[in-house]
C-alpha positions as CSV (number, residue, x, y, z in Angstrom):
1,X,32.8,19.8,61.3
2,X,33.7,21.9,58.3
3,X,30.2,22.4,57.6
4,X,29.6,23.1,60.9
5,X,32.6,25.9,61.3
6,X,30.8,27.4,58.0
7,X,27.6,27.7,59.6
8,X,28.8,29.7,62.3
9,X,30.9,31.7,60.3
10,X,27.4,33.1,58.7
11,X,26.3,34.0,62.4
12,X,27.6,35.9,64.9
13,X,25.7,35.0,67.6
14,X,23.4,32.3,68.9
15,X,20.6,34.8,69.2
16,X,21.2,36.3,65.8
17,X,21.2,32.7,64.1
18,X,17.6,31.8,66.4
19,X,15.8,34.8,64.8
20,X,16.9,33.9,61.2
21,X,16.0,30.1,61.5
22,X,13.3,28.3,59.7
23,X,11.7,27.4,62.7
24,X,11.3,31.2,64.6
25,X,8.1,32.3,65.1
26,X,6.3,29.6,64.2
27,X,3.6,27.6,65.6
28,X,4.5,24.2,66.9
29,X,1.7,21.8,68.6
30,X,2.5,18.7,70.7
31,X,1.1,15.3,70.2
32,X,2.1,13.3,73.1
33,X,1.5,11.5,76.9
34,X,2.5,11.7,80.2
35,X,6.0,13.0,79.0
36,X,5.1,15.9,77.3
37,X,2.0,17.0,79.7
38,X,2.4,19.9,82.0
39,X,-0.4,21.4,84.4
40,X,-2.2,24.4,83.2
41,X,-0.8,23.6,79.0
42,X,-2.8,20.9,77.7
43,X,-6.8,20.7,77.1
44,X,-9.1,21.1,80.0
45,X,-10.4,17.9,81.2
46,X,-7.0,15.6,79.7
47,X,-4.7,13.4,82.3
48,X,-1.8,15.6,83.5
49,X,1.4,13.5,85.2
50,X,3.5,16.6,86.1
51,X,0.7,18.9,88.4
52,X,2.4,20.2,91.7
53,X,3.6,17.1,92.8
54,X,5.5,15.5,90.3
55,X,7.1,18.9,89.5
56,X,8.4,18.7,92.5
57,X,10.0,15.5,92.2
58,X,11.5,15.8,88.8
59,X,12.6,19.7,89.9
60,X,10.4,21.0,86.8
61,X,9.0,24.2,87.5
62,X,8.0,26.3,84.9
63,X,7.4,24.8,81.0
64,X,11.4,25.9,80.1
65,X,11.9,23.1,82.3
66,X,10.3,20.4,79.9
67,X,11.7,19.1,77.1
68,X,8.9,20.7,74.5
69,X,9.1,23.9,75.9
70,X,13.4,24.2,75.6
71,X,12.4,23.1,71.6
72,X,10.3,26.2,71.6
73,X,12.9,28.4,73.5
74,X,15.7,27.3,71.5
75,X,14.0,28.2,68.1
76,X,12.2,31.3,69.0
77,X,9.0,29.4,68.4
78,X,5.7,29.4,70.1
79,X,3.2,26.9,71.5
80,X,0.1,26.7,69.8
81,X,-1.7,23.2,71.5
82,X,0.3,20.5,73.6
83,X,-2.4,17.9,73.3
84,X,-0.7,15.2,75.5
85,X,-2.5,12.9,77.8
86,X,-1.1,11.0,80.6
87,X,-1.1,7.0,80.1
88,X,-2.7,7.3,76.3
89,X,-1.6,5.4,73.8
90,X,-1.4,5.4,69.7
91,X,-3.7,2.5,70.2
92,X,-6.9,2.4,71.7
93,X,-7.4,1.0,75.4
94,X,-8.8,-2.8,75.5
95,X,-10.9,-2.0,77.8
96,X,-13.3,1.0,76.6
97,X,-15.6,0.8,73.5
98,X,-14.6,4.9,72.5
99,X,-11.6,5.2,70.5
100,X,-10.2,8.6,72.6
101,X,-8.1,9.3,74.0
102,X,-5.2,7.1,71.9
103,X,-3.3,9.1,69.8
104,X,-4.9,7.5,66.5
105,X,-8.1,8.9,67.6
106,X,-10.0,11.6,65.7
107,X,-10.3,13.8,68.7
108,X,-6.8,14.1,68.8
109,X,-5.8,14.8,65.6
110,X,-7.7,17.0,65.0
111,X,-7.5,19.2,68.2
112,X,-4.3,20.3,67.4
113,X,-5.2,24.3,66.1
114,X,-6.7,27.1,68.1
115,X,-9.5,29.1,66.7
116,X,-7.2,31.6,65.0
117,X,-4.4,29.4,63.5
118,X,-3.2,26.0,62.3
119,X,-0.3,24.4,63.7
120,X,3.0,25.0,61.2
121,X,5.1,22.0,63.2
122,X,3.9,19.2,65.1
123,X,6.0,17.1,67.8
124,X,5.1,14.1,68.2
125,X,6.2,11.5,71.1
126,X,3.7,8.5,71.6
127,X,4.1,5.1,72.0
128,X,5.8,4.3,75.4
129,X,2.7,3.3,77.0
130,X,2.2,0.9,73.4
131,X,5.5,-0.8,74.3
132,X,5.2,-1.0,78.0
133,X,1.7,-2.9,78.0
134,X,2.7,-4.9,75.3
135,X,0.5,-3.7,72.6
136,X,0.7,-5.8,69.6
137,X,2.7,-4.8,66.8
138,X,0.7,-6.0,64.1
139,X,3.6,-7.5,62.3
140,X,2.8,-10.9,63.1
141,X,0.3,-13.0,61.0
142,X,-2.1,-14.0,65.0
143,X,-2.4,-10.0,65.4
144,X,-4.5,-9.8,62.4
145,X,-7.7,-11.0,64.5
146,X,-7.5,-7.7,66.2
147,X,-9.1,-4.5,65.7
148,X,-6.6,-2.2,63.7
149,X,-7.3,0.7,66.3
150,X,-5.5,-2.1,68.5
151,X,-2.4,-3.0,66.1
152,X,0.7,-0.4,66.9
153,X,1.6,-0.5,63.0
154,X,-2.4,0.1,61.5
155,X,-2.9,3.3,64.9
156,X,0.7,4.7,64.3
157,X,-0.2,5.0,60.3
158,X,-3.7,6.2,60.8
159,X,-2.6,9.1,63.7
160,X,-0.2,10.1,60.9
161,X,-2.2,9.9,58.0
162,X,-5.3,11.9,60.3
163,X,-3.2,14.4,61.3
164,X,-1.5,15.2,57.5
165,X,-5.0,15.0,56.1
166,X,-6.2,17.5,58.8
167,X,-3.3,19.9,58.8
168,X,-1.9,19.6,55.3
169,X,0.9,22.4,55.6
170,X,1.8,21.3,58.8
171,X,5.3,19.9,59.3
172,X,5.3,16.6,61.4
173,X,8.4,15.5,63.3
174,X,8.1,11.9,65.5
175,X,9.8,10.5,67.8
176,X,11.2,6.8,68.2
177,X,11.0,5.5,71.8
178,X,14.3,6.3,74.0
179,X,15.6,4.5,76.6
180,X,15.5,5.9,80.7
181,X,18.4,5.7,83.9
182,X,17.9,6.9,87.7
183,X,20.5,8.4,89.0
184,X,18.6,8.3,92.5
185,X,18.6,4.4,92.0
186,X,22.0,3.1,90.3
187,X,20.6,-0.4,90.6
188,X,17.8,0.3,87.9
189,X,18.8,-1.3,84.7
190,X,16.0,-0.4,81.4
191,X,14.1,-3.2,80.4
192,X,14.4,-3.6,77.2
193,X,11.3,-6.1,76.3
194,X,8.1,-5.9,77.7
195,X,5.6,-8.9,77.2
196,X,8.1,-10.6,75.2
197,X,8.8,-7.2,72.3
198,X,11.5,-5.7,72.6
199,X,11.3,-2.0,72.3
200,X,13.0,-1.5,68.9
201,X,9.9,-3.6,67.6
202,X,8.1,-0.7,67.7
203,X,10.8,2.1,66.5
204,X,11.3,0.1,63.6
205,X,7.7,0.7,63.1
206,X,7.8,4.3,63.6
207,X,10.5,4.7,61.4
208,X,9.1,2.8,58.8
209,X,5.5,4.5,58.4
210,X,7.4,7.9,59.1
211,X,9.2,7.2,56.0
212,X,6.4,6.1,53.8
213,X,3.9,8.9,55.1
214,X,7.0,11.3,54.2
215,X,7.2,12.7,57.8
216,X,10.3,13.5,59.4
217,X,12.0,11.3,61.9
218,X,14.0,12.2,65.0
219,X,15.4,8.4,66.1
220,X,16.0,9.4,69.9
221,X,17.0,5.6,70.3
222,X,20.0,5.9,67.4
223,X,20.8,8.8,68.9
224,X,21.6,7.5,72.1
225,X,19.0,9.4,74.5
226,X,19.1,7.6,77.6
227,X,17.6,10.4,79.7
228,X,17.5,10.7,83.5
229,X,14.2,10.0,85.4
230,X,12.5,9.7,88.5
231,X,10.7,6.6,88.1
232,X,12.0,4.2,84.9
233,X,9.6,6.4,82.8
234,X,9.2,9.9,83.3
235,X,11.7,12.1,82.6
236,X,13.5,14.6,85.5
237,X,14.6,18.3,85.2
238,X,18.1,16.8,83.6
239,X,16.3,13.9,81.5
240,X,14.1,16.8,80.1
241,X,17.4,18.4,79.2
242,X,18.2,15.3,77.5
243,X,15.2,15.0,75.2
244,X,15.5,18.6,74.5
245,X,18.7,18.5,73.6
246,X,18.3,15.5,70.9
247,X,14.8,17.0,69.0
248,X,16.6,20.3,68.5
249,X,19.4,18.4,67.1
250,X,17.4,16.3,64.9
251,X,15.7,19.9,63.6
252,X,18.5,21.9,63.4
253,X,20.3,23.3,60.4
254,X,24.6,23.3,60.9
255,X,24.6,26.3,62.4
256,X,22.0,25.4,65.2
257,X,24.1,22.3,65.5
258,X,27.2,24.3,66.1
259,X,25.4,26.3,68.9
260,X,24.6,22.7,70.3
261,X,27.4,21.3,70.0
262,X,29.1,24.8,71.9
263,X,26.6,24.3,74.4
264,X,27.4,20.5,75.0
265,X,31.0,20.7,75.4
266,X,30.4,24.2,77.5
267,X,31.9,27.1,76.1
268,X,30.1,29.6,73.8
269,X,27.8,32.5,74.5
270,X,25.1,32.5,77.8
271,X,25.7,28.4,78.4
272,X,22.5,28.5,80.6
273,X,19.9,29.4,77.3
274,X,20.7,26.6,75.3
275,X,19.2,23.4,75.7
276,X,21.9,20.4,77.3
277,X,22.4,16.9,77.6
278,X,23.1,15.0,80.3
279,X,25.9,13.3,79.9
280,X,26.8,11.4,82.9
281,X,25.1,8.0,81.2
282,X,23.4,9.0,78.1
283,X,26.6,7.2,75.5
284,X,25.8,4.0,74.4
285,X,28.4,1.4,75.0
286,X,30.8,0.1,72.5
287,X,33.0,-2.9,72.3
288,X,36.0,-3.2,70.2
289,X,37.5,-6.8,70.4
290,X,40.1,-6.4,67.9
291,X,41.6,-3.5,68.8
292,X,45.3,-4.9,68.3
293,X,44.1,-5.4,64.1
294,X,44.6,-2.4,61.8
295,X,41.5,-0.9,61.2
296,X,39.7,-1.5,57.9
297,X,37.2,1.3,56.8
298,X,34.4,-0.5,55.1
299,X,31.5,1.2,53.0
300,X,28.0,0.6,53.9
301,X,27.4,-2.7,51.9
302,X,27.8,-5.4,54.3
303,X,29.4,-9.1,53.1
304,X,28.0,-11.9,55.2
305,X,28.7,-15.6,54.0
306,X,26.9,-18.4,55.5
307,X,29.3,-20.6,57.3
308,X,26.9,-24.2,56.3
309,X,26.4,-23.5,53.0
310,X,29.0,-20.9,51.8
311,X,26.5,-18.8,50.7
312,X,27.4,-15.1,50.7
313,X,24.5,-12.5,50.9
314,X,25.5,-8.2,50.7
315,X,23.1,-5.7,52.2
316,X,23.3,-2.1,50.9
317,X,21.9,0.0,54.5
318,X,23.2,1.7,57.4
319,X,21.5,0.2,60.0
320,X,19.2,-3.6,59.5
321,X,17.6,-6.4,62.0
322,X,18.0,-10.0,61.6
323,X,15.3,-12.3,63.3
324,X,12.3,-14.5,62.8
325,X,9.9,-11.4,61.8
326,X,9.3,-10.2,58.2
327,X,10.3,-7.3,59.0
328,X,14.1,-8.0,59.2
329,X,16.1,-7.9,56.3
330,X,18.2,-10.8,57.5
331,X,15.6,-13.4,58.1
332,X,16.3,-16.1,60.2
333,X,13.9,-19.5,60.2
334,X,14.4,-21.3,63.6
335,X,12.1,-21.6,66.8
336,X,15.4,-20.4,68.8
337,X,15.9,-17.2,66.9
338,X,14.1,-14.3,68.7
339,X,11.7,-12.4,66.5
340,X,14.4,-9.1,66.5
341,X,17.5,-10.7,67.5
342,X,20.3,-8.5,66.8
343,X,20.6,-5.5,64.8
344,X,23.7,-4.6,62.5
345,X,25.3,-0.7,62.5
346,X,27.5,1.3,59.7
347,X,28.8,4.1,61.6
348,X,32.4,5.8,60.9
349,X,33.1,3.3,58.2
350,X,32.9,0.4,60.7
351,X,30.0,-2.2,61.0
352,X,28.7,-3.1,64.7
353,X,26.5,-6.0,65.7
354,X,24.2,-5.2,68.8
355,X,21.9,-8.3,70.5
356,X,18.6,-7.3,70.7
357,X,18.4,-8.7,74.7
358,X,17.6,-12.2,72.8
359,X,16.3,-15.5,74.6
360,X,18.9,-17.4,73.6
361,X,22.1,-15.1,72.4
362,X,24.7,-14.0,69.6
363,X,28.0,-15.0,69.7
364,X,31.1,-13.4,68.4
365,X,34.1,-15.8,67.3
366,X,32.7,-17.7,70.3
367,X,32.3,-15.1,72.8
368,X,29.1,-14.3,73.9
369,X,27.8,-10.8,73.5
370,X,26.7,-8.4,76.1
371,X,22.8,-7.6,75.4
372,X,22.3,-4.0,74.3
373,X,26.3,-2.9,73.3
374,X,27.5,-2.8,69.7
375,X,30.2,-5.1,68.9
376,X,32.8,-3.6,66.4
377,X,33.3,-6.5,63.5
378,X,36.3,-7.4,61.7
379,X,37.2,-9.4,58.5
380,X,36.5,-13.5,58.9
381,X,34.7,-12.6,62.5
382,X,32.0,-15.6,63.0
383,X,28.8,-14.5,63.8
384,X,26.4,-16.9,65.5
385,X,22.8,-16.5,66.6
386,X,21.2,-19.4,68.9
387,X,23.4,-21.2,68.5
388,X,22.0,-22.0,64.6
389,X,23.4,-19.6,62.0
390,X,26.5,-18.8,61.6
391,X,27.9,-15.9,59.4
392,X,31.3,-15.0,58.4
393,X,31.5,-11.0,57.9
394,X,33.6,-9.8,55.2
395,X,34.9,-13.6,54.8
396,X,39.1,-13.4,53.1
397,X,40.4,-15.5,51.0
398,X,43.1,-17.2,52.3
399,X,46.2,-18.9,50.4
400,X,47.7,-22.5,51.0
């Protein structure tokens, strides 16, 4: 927060920090699907999801109302091209022989300029459509039989790689895949895994070819985006809000933050021309089963000691899976261990354990955990997956 207070104290005003950001005036281009389309703003000819009558359902009506175009308002920037297309994918349909129109395709990344200028910030958000068909991840040794145009890791590097070879001055933000509610239908409840992946497959994908490609990364699943929409998928007037609200966050210098943060807990300067989140069941849930322990404040290497063989391993990270894949840094060997099982958190100078919605469970000291909320740890907590492994975090030495 100090660095926030000192941000503000170099602006006076929301308005006089937007036309002194990095971001005004430039041109920023969209890379997207059915999300980020809106009728009469992408390329003739392309799939549009929100034309009249979608607009009307999710109360959009006019592009200040999407999530891109709040981006744009809130830095004083401009739209150059939104090349979304409804339904596409990074990867190429399975059922066509041409390559367009997945987002890994040539015609899309390099349509991303108008005649007179190049694009000086690109948005992208693709890969929904990848998850909810099940696309293959490429991260298993069976998907290698496949066509790399077909493999979510080999599309998601090539998009990038196109577009940074096309536009090399161009600044390239992406997106990780975020996570829906319906307020019109409380009984909804997000699946997590389609065909068998779970969703955070694929974000650990896109954050991990961000990183190498040196892009920049806005993790709208970290960052606890669950956004309003009408149908599971597509966001709604407030869900918009949402996703708004998050990319300018993940862009934003202190200062910018500071307005956001004024606009989220709803005081500052003209409330209704910053961008929002909707808050009525966008925070992740948290479990704390120890709360009657004094807290420990732990730094982010993490002590885990195998219960069998007394073994104790440390991991030096913020955030790590364990699973059957080769991916996780934890890797666990047994037929009953989901591929992404659980994921471990540092956060506040705590560690957390979230299951990964897993076939067959994790366990805390016992206690089954609830799929999808971090579990607070504490010293000598037993950790158990499938009923196999067994961990001990931060495992004490105790006297006789």
């Amino acid at each position: 927060m100090a660095q926030a207070r000192e941000g503000k104290e170099n602006f006076t005003s929301y308005y006089e920090w937007r036309d002194r950001n990095r971001y005004y005036g430039k041109k920023f281009s969209i890379l997207g699907d059915s999300i980020s389309t809106l009728k009469g703003y992408n390329p003739q000819g392309y799939k549009v999801f929100y034309d009249t009558d979608n607009c009307k359902r999710a109360n959009i009506e006019a592009y200040t109302d999407t999530w891109w175009g709040q981006v744009l308002e809130f830095f004083g920037a401009e739209l150059l091209v939104n090349n979304s297309w409804s339904g596409s994918r990074v990867t190429k349909f399975p059922d066509q022989e041409q390559l367009f129109p997945a987002g890994c395709s040539d015609e899309r990344t390099s349509s991303l300029h108008s005649m007179f200028a190049t694009p000086d910030v690109l948005l992208v958000n693709l890969g929904t459509n990848d998850w909810a068909f099940g696309v293959k991840t490429g991260k298993e040794a069976h998907d290698q039989n496949k066509a790399w145009s077909e493999l979510f890791k080999d599309a998601y590097r090539a998009m990038l790689q196109k577009v940074k070879y096309n536009y090399p001055e161009c600044e390239v933000w992406c997106c990780t895949l975020g996570t829906t509610f319906i307020s019109g239908n409380p009984q909804f409840r997000f699946p997590y895994q389609y065909a068998g992946l779970h969703i955070e497959e694929y974000n650990e994908i896109i954050r991990r070819i961000v990183r190498e490609e040196k892009c920049k990364l806005i993790d709208l699943y970290h960052m606890n985006t669950r956004y309003d929409s009408i149908d599971g998928t597509h966001p709604n007037i407030n869900g918009m809000k949402t996703i708004a609200s998050a990319v300018c966050y993940g862009m934003a210098d202190a200062a910018g933050r500071y307005f956001l943060q004024l606009r989220k807990n709803g005081n500052g300067e003209r409330k209704n021309d910053l961008p929002d989140e909707n808050n009525s069941a966008s925070a992740e849930e948290y479990v704390f089963i120890n709360q009657g322990i004094t807290t420990v404040l732990y730094d982010e290497i993490i002590s885990l000691t195998n219960e069998a063989t007394g073994e104790e391993i440390q991991i030096r990270a913020v955030q790590f899976d364990c699973g059957r894949s080769n991916d996780c840094r934890l890797k666990l060997v047994n037929t009953a261990i989901s591929r992404n099982h659980a994921s471990f958190f540092y956060e506040k100078n705590s560690w957390f354990i979230r299951d990964n919605h897993s076939t067959n469970g994790t366990w805390i000291n016992g206690i089954r955990m609830e799929p999808g909320k971090k579990y607070q740890l504490s010293a000598d907590d037993v950790i158990g997956f499938a009923g196999t492994y067994q961990y001990i975090f931060y495992k004490t030495i105790h006297c006789n």
